[in-house]
mmCIF file of the N, C-alpha and C atoms, coordinates in Angstrom:
data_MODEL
# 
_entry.id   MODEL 
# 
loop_
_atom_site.group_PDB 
_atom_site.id 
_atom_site.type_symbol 
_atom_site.label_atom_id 
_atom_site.label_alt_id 
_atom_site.label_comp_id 
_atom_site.label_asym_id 
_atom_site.label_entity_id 
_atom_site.label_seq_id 
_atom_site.pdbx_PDB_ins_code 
_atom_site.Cartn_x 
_atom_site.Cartn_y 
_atom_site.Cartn_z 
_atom_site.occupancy 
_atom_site.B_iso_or_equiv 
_atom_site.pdbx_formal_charge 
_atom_site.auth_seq_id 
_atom_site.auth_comp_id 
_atom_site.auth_asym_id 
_atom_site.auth_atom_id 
_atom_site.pdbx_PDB_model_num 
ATOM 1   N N  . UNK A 1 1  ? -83.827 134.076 143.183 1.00 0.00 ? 1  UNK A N  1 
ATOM 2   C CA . UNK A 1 1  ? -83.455 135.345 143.784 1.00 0.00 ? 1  UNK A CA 1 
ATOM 3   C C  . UNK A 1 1  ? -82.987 135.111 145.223 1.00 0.00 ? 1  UNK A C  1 
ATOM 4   N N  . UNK A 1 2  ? -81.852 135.720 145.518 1.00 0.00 ? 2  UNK A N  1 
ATOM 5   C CA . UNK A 1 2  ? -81.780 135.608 146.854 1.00 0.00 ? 2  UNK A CA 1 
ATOM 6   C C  . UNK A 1 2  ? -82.794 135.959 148.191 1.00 0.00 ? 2  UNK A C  1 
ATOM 7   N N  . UNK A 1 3  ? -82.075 135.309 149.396 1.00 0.00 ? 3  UNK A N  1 
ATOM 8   C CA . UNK A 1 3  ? -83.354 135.741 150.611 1.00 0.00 ? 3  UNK A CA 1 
ATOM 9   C C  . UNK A 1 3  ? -82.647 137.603 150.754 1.00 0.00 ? 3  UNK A C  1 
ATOM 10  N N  . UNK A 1 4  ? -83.700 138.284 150.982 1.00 0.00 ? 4  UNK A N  1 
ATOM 11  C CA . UNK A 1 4  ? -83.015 139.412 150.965 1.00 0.00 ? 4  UNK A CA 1 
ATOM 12  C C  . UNK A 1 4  ? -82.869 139.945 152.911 1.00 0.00 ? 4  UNK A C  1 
ATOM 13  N N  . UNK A 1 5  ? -83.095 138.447 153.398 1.00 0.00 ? 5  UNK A N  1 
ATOM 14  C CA . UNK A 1 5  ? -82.534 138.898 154.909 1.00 0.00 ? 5  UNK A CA 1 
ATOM 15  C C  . UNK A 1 5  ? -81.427 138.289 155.224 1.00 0.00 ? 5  UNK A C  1 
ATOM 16  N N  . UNK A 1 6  ? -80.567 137.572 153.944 1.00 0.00 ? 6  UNK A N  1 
ATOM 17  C CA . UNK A 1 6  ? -79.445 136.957 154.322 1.00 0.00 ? 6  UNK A CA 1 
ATOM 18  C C  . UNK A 1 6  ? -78.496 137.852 153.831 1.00 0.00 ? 6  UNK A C  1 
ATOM 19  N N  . UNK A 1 7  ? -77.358 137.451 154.929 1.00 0.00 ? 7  UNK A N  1 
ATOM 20  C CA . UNK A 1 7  ? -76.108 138.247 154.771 1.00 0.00 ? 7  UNK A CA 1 
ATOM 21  C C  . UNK A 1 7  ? -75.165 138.075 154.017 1.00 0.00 ? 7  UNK A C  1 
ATOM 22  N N  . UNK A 1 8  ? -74.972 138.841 152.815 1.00 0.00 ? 8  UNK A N  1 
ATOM 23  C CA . UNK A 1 8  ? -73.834 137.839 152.056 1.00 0.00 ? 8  UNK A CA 1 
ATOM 24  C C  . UNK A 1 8  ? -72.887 139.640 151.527 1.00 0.00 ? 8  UNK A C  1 
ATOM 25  N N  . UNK A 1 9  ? -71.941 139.271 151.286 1.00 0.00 ? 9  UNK A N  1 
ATOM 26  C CA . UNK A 1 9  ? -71.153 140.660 150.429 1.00 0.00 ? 9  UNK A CA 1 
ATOM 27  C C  . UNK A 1 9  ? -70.999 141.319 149.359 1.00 0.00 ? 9  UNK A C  1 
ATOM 28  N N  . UNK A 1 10 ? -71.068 142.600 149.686 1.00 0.00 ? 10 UNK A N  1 
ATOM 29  C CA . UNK A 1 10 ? -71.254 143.486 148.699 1.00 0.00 ? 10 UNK A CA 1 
ATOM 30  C C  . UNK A 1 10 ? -69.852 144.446 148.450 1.00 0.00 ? 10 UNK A C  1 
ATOM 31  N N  . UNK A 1 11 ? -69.632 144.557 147.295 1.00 0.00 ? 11 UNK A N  1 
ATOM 32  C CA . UNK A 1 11 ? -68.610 145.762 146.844 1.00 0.00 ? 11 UNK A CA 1 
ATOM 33  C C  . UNK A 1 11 ? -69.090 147.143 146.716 1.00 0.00 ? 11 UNK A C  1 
ATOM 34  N N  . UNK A 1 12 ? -68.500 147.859 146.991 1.00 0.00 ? 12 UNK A N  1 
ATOM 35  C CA . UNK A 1 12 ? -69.394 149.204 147.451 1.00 0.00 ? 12 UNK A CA 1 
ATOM 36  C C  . UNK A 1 12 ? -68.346 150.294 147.302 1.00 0.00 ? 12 UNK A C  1 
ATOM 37  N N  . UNK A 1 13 ? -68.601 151.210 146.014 1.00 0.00 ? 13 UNK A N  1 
ATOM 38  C CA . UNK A 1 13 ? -67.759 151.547 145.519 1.00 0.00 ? 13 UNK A CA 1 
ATOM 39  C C  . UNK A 1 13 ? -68.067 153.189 145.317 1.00 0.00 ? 13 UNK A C  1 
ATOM 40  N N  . UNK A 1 14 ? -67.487 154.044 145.987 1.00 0.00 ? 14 UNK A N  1 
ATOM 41  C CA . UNK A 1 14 ? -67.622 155.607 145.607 1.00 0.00 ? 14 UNK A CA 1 
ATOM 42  C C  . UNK A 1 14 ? -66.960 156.971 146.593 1.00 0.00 ? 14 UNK A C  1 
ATOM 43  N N  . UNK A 1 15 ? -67.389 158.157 146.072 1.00 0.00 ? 15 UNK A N  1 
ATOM 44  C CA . UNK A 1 15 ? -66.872 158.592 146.854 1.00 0.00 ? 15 UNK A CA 1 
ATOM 45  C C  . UNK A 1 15 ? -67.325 159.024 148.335 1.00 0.00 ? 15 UNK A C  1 
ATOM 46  N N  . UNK A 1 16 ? -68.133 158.706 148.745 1.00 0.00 ? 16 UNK A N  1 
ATOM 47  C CA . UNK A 1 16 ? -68.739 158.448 150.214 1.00 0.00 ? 16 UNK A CA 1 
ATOM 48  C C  . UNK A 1 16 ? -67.831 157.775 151.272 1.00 0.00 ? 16 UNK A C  1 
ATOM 49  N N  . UNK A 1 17 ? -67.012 156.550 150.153 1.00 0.00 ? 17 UNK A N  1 
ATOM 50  C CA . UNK A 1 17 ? -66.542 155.534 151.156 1.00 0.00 ? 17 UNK A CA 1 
ATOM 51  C C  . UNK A 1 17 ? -65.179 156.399 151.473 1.00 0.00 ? 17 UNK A C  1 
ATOM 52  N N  . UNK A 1 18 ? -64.567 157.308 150.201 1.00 0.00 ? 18 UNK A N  1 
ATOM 53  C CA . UNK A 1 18 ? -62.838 157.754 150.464 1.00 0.00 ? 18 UNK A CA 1 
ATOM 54  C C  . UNK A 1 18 ? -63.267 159.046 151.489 1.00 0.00 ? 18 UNK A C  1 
ATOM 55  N N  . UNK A 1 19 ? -64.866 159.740 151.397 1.00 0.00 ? 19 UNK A N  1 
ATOM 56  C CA . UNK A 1 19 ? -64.727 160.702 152.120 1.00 0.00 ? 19 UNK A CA 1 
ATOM 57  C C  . UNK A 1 19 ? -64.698 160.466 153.789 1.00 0.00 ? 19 UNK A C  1 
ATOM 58  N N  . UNK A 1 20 ? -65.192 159.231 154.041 1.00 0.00 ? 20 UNK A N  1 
ATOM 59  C CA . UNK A 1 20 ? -65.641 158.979 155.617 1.00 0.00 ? 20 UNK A CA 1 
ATOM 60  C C  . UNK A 1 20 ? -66.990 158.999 155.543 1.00 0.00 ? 20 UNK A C  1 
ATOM 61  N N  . UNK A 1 21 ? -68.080 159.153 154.604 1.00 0.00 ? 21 UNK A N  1 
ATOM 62  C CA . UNK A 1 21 ? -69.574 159.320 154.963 1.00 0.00 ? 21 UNK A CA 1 
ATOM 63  C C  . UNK A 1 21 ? -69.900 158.372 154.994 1.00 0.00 ? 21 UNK A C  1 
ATOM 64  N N  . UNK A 1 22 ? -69.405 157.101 154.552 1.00 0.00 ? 22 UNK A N  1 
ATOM 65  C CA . UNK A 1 22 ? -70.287 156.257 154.628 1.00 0.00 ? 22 UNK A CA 1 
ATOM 66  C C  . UNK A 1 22 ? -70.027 155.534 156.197 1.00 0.00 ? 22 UNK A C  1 
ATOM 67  N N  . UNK A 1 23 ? -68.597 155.359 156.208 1.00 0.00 ? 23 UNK A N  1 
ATOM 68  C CA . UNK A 1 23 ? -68.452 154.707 157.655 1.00 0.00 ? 23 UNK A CA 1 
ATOM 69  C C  . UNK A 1 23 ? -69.376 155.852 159.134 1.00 0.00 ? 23 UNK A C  1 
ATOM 70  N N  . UNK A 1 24 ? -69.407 156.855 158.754 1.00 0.00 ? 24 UNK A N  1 
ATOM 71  C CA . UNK A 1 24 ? -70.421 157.848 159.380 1.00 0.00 ? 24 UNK A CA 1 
ATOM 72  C C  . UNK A 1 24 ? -71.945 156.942 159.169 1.00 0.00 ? 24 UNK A C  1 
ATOM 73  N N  . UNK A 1 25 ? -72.249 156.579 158.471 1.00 0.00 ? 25 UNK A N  1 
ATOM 74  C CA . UNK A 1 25 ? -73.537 155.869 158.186 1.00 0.00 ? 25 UNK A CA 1 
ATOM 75  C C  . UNK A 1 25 ? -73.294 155.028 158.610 1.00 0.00 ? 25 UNK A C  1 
ATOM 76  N N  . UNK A 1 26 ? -72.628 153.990 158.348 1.00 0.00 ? 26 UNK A N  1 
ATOM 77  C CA . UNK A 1 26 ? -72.533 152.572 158.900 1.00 0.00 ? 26 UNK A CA 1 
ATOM 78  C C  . UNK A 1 26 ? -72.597 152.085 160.616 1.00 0.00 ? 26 UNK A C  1 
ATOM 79  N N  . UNK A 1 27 ? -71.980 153.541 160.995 1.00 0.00 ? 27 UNK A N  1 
ATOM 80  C CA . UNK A 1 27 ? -72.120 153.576 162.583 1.00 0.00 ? 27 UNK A CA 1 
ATOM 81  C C  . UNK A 1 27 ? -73.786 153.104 162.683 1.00 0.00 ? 27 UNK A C  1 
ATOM 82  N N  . UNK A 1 28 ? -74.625 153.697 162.325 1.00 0.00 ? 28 UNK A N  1 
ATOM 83  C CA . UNK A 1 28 ? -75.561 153.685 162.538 1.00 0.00 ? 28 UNK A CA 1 
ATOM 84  C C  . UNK A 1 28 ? -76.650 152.420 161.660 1.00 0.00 ? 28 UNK A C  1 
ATOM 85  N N  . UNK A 1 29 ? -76.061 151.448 161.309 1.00 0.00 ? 29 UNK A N  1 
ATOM 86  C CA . UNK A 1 29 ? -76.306 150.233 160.808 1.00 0.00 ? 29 UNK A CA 1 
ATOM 87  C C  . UNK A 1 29 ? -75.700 149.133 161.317 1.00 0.00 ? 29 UNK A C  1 
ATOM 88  N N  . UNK A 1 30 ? -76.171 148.799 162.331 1.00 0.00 ? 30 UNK A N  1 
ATOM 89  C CA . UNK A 1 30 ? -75.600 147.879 163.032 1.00 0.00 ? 30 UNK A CA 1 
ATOM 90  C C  . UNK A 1 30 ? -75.055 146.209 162.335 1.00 0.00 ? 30 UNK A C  1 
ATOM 91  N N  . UNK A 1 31 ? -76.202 145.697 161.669 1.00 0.00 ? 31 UNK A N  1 
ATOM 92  C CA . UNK A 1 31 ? -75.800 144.407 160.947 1.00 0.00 ? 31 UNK A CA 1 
ATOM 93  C C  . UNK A 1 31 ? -75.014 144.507 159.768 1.00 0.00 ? 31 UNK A C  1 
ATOM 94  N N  . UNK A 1 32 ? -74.240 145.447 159.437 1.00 0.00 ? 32 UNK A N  1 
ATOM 95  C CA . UNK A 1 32 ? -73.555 145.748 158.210 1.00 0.00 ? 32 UNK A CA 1 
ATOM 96  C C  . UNK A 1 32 ? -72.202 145.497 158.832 1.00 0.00 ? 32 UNK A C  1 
ATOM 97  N N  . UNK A 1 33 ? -71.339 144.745 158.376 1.00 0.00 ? 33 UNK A N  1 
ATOM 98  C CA . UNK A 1 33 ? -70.112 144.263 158.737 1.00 0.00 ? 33 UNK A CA 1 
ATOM 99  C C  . UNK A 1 33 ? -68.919 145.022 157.685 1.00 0.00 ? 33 UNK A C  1 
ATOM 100 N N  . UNK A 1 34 ? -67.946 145.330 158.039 1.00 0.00 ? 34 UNK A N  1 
ATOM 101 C CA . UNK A 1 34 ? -66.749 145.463 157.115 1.00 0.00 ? 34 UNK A CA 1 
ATOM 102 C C  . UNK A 1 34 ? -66.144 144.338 157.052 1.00 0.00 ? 34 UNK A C  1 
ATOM 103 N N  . UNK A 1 35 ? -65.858 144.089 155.339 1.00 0.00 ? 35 UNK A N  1 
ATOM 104 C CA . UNK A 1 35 ? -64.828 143.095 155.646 1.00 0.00 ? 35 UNK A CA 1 
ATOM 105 C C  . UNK A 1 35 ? -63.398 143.343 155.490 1.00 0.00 ? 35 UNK A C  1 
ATOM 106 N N  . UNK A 1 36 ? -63.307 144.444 153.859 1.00 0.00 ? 36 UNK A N  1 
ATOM 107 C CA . UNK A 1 36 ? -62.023 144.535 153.792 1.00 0.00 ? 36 UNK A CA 1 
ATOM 108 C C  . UNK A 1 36 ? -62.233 145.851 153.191 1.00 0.00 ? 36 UNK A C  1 
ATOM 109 N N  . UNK A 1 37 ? -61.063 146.490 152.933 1.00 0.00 ? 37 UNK A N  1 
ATOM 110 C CA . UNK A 1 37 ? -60.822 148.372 152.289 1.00 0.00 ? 37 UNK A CA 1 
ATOM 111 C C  . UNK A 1 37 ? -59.918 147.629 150.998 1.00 0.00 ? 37 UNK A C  1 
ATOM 112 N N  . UNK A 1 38 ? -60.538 147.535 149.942 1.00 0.00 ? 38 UNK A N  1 
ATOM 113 C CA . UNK A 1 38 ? -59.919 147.200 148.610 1.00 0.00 ? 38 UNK A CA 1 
ATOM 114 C C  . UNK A 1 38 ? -58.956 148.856 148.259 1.00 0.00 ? 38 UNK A C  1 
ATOM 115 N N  . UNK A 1 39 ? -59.768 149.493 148.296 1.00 0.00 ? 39 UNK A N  1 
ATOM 116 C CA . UNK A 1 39 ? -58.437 151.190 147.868 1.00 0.00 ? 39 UNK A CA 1 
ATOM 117 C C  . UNK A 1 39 ? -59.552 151.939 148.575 1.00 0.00 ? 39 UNK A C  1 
ATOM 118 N N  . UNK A 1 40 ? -58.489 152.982 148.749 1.00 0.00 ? 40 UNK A N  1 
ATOM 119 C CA . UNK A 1 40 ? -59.093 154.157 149.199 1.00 0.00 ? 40 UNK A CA 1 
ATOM 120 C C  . UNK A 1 40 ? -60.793 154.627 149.236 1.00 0.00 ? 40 UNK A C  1 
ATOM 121 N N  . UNK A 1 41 ? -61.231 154.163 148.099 1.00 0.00 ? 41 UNK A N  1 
ATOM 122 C CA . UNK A 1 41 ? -62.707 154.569 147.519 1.00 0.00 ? 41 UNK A CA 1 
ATOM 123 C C  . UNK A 1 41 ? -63.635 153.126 147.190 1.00 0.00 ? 41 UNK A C  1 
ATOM 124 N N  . UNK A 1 42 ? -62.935 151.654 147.828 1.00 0.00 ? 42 UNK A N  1 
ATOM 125 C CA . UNK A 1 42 ? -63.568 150.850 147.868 1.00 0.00 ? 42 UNK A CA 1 
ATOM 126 C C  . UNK A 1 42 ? -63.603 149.836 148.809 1.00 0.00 ? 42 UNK A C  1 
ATOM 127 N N  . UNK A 1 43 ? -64.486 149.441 149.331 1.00 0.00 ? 43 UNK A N  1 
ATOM 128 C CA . UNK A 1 43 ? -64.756 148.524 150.343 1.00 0.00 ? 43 UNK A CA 1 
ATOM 129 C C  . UNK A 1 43 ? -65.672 147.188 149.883 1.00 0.00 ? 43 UNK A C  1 
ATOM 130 N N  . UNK A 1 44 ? -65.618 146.191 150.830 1.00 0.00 ? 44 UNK A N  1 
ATOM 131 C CA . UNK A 1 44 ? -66.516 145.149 150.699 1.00 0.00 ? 44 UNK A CA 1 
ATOM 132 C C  . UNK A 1 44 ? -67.057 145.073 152.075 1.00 0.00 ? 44 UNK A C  1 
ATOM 133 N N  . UNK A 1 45 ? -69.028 145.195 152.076 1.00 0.00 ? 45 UNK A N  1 
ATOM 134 C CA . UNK A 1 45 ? -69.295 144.890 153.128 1.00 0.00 ? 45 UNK A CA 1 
ATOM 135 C C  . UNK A 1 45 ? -70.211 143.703 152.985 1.00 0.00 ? 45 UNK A C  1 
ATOM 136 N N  . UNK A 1 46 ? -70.819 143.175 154.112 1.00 0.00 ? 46 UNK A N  1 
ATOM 137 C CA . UNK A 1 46 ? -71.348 141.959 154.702 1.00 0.00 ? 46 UNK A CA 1 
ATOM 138 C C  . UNK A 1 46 ? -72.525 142.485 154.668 1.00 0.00 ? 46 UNK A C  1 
ATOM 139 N N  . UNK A 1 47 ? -74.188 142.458 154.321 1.00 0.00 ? 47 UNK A N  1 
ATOM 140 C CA . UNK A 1 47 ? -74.990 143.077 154.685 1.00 0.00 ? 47 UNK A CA 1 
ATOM 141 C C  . UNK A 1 47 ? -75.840 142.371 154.058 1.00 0.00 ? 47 UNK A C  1 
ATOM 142 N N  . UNK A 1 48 ? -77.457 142.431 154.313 1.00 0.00 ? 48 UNK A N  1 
ATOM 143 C CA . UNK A 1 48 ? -78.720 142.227 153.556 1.00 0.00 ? 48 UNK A CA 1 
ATOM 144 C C  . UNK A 1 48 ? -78.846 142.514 152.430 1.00 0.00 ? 48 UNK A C  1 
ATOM 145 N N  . UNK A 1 49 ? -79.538 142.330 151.354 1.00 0.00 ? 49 UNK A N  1 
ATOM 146 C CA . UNK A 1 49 ? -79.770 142.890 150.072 1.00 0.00 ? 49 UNK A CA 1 
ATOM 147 C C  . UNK A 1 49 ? -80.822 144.022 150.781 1.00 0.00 ? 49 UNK A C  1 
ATOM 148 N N  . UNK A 1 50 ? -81.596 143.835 151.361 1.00 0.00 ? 50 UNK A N  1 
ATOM 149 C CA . UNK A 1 50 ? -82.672 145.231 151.984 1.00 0.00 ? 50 UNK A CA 1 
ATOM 150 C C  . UNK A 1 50 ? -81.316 146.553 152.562 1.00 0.00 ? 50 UNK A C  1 
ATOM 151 N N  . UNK A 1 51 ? -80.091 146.074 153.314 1.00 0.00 ? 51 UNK A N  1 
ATOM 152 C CA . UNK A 1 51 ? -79.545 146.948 153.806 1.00 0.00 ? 51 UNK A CA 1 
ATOM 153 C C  . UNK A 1 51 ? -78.312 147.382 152.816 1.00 0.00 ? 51 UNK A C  1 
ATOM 154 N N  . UNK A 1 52 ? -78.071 146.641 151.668 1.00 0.00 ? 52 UNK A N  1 
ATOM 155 C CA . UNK A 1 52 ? -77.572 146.961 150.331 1.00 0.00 ? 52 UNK A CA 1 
ATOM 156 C C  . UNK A 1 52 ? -78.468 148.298 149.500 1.00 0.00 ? 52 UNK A C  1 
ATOM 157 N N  . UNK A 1 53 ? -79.740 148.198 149.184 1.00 0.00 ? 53 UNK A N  1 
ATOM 158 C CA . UNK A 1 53 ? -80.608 148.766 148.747 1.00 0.00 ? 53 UNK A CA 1 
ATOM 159 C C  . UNK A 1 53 ? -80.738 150.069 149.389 1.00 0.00 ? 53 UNK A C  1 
ATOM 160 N N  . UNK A 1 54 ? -80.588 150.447 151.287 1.00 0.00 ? 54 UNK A N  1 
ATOM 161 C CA . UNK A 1 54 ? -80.597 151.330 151.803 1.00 0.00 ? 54 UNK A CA 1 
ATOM 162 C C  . UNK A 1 54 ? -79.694 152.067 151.244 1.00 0.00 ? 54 UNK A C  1 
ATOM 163 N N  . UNK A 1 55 ? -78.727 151.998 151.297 1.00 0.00 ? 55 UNK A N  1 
ATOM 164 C CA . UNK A 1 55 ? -77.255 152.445 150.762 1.00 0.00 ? 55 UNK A CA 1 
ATOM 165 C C  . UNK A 1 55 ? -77.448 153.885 149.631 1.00 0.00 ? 55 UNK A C  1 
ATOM 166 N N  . UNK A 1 56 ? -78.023 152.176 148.944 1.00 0.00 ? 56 UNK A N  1 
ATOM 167 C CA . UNK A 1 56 ? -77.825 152.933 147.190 1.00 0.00 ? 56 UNK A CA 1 
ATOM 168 C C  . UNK A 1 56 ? -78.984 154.481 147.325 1.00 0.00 ? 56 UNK A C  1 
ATOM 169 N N  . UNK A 1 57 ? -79.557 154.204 147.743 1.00 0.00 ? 57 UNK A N  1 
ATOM 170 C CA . UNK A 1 57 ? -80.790 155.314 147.923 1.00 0.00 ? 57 UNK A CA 1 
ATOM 171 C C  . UNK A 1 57 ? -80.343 156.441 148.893 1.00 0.00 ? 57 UNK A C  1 
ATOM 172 N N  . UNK A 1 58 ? -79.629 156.223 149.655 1.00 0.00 ? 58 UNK A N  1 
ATOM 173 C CA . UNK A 1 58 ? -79.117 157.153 150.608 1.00 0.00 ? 58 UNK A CA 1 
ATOM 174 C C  . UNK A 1 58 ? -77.475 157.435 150.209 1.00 0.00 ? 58 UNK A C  1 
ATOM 175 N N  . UNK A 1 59 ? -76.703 157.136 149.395 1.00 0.00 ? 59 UNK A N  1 
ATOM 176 C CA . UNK A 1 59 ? -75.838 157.821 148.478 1.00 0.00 ? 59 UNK A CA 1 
ATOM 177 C C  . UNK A 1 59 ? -76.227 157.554 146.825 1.00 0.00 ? 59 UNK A C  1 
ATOM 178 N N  . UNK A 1 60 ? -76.866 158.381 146.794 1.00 0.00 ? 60 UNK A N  1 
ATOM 179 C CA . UNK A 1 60 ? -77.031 158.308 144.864 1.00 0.00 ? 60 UNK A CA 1 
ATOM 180 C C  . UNK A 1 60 ? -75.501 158.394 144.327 1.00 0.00 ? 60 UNK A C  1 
ATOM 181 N N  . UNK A 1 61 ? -74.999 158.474 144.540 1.00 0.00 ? 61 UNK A N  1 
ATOM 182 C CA . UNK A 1 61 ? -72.884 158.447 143.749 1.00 0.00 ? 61 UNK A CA 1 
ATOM 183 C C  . UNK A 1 61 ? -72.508 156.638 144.116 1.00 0.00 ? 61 UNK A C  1 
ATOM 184 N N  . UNK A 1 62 ? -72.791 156.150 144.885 1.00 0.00 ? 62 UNK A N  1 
ATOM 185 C CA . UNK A 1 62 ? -72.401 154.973 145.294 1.00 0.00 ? 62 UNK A CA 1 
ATOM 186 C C  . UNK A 1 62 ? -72.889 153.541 144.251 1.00 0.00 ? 62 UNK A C  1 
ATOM 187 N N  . UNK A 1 63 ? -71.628 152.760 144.303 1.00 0.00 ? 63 UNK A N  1 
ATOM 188 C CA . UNK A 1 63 ? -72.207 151.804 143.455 1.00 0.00 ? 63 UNK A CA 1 
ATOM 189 C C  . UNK A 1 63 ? -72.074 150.399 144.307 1.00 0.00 ? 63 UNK A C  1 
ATOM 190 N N  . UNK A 1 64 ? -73.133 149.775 144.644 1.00 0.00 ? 64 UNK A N  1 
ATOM 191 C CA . UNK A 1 64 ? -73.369 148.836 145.371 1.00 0.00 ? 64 UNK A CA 1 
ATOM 192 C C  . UNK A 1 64 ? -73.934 146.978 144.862 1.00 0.00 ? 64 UNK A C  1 
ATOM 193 N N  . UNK A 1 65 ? -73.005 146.304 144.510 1.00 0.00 ? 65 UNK A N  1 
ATOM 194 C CA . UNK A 1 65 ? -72.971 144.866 143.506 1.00 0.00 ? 65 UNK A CA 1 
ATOM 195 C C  . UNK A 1 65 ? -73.062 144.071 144.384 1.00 0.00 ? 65 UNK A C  1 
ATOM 196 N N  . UNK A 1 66 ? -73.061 142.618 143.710 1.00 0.00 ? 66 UNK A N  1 
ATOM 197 C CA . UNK A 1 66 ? -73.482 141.428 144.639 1.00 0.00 ? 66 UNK A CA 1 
ATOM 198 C C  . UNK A 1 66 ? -71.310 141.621 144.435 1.00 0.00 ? 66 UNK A C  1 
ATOM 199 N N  . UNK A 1 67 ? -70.870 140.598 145.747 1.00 0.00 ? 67 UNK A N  1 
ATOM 200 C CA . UNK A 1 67 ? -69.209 140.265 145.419 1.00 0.00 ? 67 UNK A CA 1 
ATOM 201 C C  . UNK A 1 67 ? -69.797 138.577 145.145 1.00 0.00 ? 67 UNK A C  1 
ATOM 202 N N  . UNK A 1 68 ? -69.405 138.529 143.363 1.00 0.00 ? 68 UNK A N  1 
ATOM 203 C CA . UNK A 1 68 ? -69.474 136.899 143.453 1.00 0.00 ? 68 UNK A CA 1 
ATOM 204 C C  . UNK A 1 68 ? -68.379 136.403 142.801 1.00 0.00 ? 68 UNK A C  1 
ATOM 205 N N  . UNK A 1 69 ? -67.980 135.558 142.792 1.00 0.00 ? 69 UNK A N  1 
ATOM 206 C CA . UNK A 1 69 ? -66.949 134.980 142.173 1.00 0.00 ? 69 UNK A CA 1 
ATOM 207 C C  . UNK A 1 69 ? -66.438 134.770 140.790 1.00 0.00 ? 69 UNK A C  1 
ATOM 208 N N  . UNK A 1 70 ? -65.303 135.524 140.241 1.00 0.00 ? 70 UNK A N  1 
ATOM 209 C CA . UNK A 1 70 ? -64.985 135.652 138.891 1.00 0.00 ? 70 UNK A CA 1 
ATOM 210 C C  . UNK A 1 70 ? -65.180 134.739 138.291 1.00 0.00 ? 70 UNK A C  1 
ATOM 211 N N  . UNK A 1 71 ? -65.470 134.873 137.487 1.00 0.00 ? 71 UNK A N  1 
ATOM 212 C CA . UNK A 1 71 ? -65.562 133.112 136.168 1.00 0.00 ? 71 UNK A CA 1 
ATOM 213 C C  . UNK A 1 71 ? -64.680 133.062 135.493 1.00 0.00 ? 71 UNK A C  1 
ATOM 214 N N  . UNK A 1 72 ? -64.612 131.589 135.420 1.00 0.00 ? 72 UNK A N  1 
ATOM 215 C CA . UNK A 1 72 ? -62.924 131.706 134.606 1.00 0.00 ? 72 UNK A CA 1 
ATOM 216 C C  . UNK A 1 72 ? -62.963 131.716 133.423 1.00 0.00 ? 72 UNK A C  1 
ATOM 217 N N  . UNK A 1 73 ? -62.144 132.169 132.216 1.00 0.00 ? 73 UNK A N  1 
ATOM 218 C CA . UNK A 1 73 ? -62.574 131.946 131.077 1.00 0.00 ? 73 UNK A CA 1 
ATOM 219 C C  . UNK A 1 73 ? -60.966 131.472 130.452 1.00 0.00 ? 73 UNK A C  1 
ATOM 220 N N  . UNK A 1 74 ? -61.085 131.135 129.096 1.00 0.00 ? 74 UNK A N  1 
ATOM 221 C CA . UNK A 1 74 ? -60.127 130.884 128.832 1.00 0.00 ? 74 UNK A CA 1 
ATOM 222 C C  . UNK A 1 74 ? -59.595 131.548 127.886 1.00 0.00 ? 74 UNK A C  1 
ATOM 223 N N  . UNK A 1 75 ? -58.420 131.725 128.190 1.00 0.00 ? 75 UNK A N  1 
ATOM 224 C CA . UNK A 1 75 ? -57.394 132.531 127.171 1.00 0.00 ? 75 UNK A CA 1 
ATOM 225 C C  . UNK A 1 75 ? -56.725 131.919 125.910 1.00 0.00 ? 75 UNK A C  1 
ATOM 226 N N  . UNK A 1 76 ? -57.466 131.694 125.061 1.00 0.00 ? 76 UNK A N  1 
ATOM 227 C CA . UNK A 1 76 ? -56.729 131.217 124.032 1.00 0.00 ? 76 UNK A CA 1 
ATOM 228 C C  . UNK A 1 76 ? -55.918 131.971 123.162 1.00 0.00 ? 76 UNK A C  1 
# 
């Protein structure tokens, strides 16, 4: 299981993020980093699994994943 005080990225996906509420929240979370605005209604941030977890509990609509790396598969 991961350390849940390390910082690693999360996809964070709903309508909180297209309305502005969440960056309204985030003001007020200092170690939470943006990294990028995938669309309108999705972002990837930098954060704790503890400050991942805040999230989800404080927008019940929001969907909050580890960002890990696609696996490749093969197309036969």
């Amino acid at each position: 299981m991961a350390d849940s005080n390390a910082s690693q990225e999360f996809i964070v996906q709903g309508d909180p993020v297209q309305s502005g509420q969440l960056n309204e929240h985030l003001q007020r979370e200092p170690g939470v980093k943006r990294v990028a605005q995938i669309a309108p209604d999705v972002v990837i941030l930098s954060m704790t699994k503890t400050q991942a977890d805040r999230l989800k509990s404080t927008f019940a609509t929001l969907v909050v994943e580890p960002n890990s790396a696609l696996k490749q598969f093969d197309a036969d």
